[in-house]
Structure formats: structure tokens, C-alpha cells
C-alpha positions as CSV (number, residue, x, y, z in Angstrom):
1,X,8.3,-0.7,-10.0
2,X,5.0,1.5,-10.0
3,X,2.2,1.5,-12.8
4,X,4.0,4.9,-14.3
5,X,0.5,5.0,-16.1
6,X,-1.0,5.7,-13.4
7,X,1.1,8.0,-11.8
8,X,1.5,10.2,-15.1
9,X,-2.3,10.7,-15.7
10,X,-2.4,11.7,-11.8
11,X,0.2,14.3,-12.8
12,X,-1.7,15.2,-16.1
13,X,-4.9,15.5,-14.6
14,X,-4.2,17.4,-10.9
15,X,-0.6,18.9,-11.6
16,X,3.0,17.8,-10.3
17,X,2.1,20.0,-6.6
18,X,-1.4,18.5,-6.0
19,X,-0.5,15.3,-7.0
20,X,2.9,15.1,-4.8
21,X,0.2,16.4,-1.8
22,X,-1.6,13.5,-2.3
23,X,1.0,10.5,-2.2
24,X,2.3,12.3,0.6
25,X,-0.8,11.4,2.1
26,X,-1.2,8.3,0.4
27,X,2.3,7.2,2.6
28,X,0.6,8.2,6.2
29,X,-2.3,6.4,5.5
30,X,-0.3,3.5,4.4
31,X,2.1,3.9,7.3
32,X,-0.8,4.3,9.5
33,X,-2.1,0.5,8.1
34,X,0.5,-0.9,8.5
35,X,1.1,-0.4,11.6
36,X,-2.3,-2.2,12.0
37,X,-0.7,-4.9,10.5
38,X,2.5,-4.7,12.5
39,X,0.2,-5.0,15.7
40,X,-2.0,-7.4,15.1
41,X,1.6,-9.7,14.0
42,X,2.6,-9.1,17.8
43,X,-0.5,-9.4,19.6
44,X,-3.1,-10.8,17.6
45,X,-6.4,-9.5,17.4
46,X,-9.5,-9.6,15.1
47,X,-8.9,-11.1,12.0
48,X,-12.3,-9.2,9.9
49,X,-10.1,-5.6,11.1
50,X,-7.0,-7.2,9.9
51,X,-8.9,-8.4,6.7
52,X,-10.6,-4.6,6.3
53,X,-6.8,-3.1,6.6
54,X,-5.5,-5.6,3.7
55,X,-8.6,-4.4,1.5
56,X,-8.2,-0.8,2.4
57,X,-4.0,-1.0,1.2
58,X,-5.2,-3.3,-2.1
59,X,-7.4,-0.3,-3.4
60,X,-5.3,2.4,-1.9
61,X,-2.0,0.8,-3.7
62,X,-3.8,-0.3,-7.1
63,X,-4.9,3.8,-7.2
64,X,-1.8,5.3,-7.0
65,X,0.1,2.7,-9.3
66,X,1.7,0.3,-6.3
67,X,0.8,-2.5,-8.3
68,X,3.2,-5.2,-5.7
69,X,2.2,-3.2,-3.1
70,X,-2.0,-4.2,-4.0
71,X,-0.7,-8.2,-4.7
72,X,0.9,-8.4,-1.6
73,X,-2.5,-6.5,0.5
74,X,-5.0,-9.2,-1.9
75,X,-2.9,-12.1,-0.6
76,X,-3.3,-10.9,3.2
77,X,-7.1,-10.0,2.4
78,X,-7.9,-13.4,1.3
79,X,-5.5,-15.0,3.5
80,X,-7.9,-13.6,6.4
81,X,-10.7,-14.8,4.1
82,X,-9.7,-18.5,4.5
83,X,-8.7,-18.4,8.1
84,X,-5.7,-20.2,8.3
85,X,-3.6,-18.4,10.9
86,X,-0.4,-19.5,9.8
87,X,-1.1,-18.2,6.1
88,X,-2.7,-15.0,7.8
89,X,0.8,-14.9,9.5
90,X,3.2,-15.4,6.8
91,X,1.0,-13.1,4.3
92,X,1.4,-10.0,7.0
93,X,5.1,-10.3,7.0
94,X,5.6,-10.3,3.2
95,X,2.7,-7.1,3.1
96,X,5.0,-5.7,6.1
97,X,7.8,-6.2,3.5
98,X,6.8,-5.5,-0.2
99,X,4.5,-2.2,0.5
100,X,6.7,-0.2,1.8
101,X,9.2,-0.4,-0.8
102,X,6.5,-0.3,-3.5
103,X,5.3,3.1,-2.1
104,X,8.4,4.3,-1.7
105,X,8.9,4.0,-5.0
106,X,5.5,5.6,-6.2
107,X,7.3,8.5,-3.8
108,X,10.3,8.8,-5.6
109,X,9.0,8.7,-9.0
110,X,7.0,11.5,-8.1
111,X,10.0,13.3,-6.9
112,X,11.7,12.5,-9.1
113,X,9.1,14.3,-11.4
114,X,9.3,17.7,-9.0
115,X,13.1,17.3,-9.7
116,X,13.1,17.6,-13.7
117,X,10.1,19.8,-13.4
């Protein structure tokens, strides 16, 4: 579930429109980092880009209220930190798993927003 918090004071601050402009491109710059991440699973590749992409999604995620979404990038980021492939490896596929659905759900509470607007 998203930091609603978060997502309301967008809202407040730019408007519903703006705001559902900007988690619109939120989710293609998410998509386009994790397909990064999907790469670098299937053919490996520097490990300080793949660390970079994990930082990028934490701060990306924690602004827009994907709270899991951040968690899941800070595990990859300091799994790169320490090295260990295997960790690196098993920390990619969980941020391959929980981000999406954490930004699909800042999407749909957002929507969900232009719906009872």
C-alpha cells in the first residue's frame, strides 16, 4: 500500500491533472529501470550501474509514496554495495517483483482520485 500522505499533499499542492502527469511519468521511468534490472539478471554487467539504478528507484519510489517499492530498491542498492553476487541476484528478482505492484498501486490511488473527482 502507498504512503497516501504523500500522494495527497502531491494532489494538494500541484492538483489531481498535474499530479496524475507526473506518476504517469514516474511509471516509464520506473519501467525504464527496471528493465536495467531485468538485463543485467540475464546477462550480467556492471554492478556500480546496477547499484546507480537501485539508488535512482529508492528515491524515485520513497517521492511518490512507494514505500515497498524504495525497501525493495535499498536492499538491491546495498546488496551491490557488498558484492555478493548471489545476494545481488536474489535482491533483483524480489525489486523485479515488489515495484511494480507498489507503483501500480500509487497509479491506482491516483485514479482512483480522478474517478471521485
Amino acid at each position: 500500500m502507498p504512503n497516501i500522505e504523500i500522494l495527497q499533499q502531491l494532489i494538494k499542492d500541484i492538483g489531481l491533472e498535474p499530479a496524475q502527469k507526473l506518476i504517469n511519468m514516474f511509471q516509464k521511468d520506473v519501467d525504464e529501470r527496471l528493465d536495467f534490472i531485468h538485463e543485467h539478471l540475464e546477462t550480467g554487467g556492471d554492478v556500480k550501474a546496477l547499484r546507480d539504478q537501485a539508488h535512482t528507484l529508492k528515491g524515485l519510489c520513497l517521492s511518490y509514496g512507494a514505500k515497498l517499492g524504495s525497501e525493495a530498491a535499498k536492499d538491491l542498492q546495498e546488496a551491490c554495495n557488498d558484492g555478493d553476487e548471489s545476494l545481488i541476484q536474489a535482491k533483483a528478482h524480489a525489486a523485479l517483483e515488489i515495484i511494480p505492484i507498489d507503483v501500480k498501486a500509487v497509479a491506482t490511488f491516483i485514479a482512483t482520485c480522478s474517478a471521485n473527482a
